[in-house]
TIGU-902555 format. One record per residue (C-alpha): x, y, z. Coordinates in nm, 4 decimals, always signed. Example, Ala and Ser with C-alpha at 12.3 -4.5 7.8 and 13.67 -1.06 7.14 Angstrom:
BEGIN
        px        py        pz
   +1.2300   -0.4500   +0.7800
   +1.3670   -0.1060   +0.7140
//
This chain:
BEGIN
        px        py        pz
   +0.0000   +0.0000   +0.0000
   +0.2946   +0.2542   +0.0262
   +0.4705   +0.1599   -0.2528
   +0.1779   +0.3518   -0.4472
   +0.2527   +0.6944   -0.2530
   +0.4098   +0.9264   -0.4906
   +0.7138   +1.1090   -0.3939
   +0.5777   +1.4906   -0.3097
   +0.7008   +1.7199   -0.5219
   +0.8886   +2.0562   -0.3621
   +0.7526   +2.2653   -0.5997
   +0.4135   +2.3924   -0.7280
   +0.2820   +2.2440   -1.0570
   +0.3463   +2.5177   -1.2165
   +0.7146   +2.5205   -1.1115
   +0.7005   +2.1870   -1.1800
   +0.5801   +2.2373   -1.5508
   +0.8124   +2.5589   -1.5697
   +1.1454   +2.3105   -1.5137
   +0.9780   +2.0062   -1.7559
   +0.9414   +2.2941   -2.0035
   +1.3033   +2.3922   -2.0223
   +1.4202   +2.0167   -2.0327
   +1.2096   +1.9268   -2.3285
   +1.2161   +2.3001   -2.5465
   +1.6414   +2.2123   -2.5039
   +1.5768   +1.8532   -2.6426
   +1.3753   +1.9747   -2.9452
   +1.7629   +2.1560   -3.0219
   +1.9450   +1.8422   -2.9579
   +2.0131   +1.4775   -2.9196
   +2.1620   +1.5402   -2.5444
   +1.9174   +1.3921   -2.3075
   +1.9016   +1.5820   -1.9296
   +1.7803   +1.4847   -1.6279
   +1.7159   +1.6096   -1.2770
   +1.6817   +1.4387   -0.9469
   +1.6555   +1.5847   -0.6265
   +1.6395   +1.3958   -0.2715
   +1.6022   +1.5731   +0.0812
   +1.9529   +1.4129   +0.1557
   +2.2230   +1.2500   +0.0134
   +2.3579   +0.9620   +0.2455
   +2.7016   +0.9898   +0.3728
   +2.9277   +1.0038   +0.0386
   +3.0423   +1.3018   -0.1921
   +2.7969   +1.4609   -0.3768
   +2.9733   +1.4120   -0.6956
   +2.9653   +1.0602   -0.5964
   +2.6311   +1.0339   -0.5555
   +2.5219   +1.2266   -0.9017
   +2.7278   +0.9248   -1.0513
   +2.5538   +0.6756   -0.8723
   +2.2063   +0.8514   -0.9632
   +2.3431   +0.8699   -1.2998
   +2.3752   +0.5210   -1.2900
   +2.0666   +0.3792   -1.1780
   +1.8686   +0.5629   -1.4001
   +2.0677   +0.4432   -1.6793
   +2.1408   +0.7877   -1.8139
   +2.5043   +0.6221   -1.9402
   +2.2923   +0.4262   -2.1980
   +2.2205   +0.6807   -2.4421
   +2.3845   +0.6223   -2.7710
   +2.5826   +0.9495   -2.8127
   +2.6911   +0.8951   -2.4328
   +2.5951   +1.2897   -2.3921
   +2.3427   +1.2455   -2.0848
   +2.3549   +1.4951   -1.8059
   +2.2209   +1.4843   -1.4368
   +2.1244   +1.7984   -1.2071
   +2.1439   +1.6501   -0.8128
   +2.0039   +1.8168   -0.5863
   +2.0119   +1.7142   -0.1730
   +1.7803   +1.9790   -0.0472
   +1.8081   +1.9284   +0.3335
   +2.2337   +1.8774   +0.2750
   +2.2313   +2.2231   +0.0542
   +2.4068   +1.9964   -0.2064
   +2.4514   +2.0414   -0.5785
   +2.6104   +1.8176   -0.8699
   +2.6387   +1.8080   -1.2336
   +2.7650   +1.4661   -1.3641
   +2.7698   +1.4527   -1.7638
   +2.8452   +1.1374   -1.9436
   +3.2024   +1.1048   -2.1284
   +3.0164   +1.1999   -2.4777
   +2.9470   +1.5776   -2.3489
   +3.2186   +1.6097   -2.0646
   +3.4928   +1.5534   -2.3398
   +3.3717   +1.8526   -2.4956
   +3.2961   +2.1083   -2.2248
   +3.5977   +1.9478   -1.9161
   +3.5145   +1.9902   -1.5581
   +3.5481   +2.3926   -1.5966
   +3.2261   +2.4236   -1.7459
   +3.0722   +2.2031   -1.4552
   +3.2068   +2.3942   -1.1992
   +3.0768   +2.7125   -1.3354
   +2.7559   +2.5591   -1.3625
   +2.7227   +2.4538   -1.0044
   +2.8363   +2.8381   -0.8456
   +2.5929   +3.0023   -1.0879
   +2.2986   +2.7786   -0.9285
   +2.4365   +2.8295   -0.5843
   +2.4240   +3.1794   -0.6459
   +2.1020   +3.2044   -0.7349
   +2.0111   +2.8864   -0.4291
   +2.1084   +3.1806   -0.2284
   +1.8938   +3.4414   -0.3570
   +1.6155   +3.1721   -0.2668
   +1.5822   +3.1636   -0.6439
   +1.5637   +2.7625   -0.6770
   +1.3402   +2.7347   -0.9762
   +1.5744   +3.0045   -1.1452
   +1.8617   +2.8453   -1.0655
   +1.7553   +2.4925   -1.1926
   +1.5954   +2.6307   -1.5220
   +1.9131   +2.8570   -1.5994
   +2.1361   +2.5259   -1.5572
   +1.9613   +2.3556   -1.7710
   +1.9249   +2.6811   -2.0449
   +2.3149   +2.6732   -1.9706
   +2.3670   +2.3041   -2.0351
   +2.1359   +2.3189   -2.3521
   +2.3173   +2.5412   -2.5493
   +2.6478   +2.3523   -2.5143
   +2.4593   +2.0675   -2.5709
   +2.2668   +2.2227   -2.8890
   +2.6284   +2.2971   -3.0295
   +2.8065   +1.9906   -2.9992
   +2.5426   +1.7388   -3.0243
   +2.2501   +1.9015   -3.2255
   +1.9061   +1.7690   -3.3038
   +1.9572   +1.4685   -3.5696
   +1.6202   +1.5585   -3.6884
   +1.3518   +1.2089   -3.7099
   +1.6228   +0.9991   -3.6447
   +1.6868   +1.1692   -3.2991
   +1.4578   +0.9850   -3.0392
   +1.3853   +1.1293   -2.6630
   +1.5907   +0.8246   -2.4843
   +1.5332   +0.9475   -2.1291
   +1.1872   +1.0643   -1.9299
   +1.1858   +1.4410   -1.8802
   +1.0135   +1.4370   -1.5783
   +1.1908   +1.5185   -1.2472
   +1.3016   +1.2471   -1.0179
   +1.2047   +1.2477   -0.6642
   +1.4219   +1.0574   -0.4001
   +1.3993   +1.0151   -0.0573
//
């Protein structure tokens, strides 16, 4: 009987929606799939660590063009990841990650969460529109756009 709870989400629907939105207007531009996930906490590794291992069981590392990318979230821990598969971190290094990251803590800060999520991923799209643009009906949505809700 609890198995059928859903996860609640920490934002209104139309938050919600306004997030969704900028995932799947960025994958009309490209073949990159991304995906967020948040959880209240992350339990007792690195953060970067744990991206991975999100990364992992929600098999973002099977896309074909390996250019999958994961926004973590721990809400409770304050803690924020990007982990991009080898296809897109090849092209862009752990520079462009980094940036990422401290221009959604900056705007974390400014209580600006939905912001700060949506410009990531407007951030993330445009690299990923350049280096691994939309292959037109070929190109297939491999991932769910929907956010993930942990624990």
């Amino acid at each position: 009987m609890f198995g059928l709870l859903k996860k609640k989400s920490i934002f209104s629907e139309e938050e919600n929606n306004r997030i969704v939105k900028a995932i799947q207007s960025s994958e009309l531009r490209t073949s990159g799939e991304i995906r967020i996930y948040i959880e209240s906490r992350n339990p007792l590794m690195s953060t970067i660590d744990r991206a991975k291992a999100i990364f992992q069981q929600l098999q973002m590392h099977e896309t074909q063009q390996r250019n999958a990318v994961l926004l973590y979230l721990a809400t409770k821990d304050r803690e924020v990841a990007i982990f991009g598969d080898d296809g897109i971190h090849q092209q862009v290094g752990s520079a462009f990650w980094t940036k990422q990251v401290e221009q959604m803590i900056g705007l974390f800060k400014e209580n600006n969460l939905v912001d700060g999520i949506v410009k990531c991923v407007e951030e993330v799209s445009q690299v990923l529109i350049e280096k691994f643009p939309h292959q037109g009906q070929a190109d297939q949505n491999e991932l769910p756009d929907e956010i993930v809700f942990g624990k």
